[in-house]
C-alpha positions in Angstrom: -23.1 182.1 -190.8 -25.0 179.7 -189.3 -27.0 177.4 -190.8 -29.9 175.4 -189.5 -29.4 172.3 -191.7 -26.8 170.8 -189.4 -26.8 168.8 -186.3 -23.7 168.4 -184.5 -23.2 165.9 -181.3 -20.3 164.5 -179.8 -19.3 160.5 -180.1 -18.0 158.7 -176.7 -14.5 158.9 -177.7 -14.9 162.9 -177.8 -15.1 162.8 -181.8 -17.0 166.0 -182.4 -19.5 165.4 -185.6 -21.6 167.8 -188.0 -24.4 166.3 -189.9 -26.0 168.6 -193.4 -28.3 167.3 -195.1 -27.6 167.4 -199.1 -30.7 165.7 -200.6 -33.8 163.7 -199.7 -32.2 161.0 -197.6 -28.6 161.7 -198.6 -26.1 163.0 -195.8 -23.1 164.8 -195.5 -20.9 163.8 -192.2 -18.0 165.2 -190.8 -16.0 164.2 -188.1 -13.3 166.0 -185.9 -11.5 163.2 -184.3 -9.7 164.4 -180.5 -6.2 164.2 -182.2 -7.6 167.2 -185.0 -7.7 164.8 -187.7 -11.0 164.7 -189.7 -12.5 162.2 -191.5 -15.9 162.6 -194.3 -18.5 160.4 -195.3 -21.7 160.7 -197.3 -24.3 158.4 -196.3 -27.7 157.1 -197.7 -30.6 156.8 -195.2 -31.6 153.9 -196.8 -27.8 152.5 -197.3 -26.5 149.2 -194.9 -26.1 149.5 -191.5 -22.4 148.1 -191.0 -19.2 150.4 -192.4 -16.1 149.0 -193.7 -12.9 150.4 -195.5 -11.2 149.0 -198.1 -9.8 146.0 -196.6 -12.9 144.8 -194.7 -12.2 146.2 -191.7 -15.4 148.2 -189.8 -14.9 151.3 -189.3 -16.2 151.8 -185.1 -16.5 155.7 -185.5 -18.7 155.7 -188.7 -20.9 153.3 -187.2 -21.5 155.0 -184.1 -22.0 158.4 -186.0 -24.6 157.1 -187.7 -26.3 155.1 -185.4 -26.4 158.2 -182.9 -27.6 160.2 -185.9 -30.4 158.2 -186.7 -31.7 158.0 -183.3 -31.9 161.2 -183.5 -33.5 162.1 -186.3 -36.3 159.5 -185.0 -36.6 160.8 -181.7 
């Protein structure tokens, strides 16, 4: 079934990524990394723009999603 509330793109490592939207300025992202491994995020429009794990590392991939993402949803 296909549904019209996603937006899928590619990253420039070949990460493949869907975007749904789950509430007013809340989104769901997933990402298919080349190697088949995923990896899931929610993110708030209004959140901070740099992405770190748990040990303060940032997180390239998330980054780049979202920056890609917002571009364009403003384009």
């Amino acid at each position: 079934m296909a549904n019209e509330n996603y937006v899928r793109f590619t990253l420039s490592d070949a990460t493949h990524v869907v975007v749904k939207k789950v509430l007013n300025n809340k989104y769901d992202f997933e990402l298919t990394l080349p190697n088949g491994n995923r990896k899931t995020f929610i993110w708030l429009a209004n959140d901070e723009q740099q992405y770190t794990d748990r040990k303060g590392i940032t997180d390239g991939l998330i980054d780049e999603a979202v920056n890609v993402f917002a571009g364009l949803m403003s384009a």
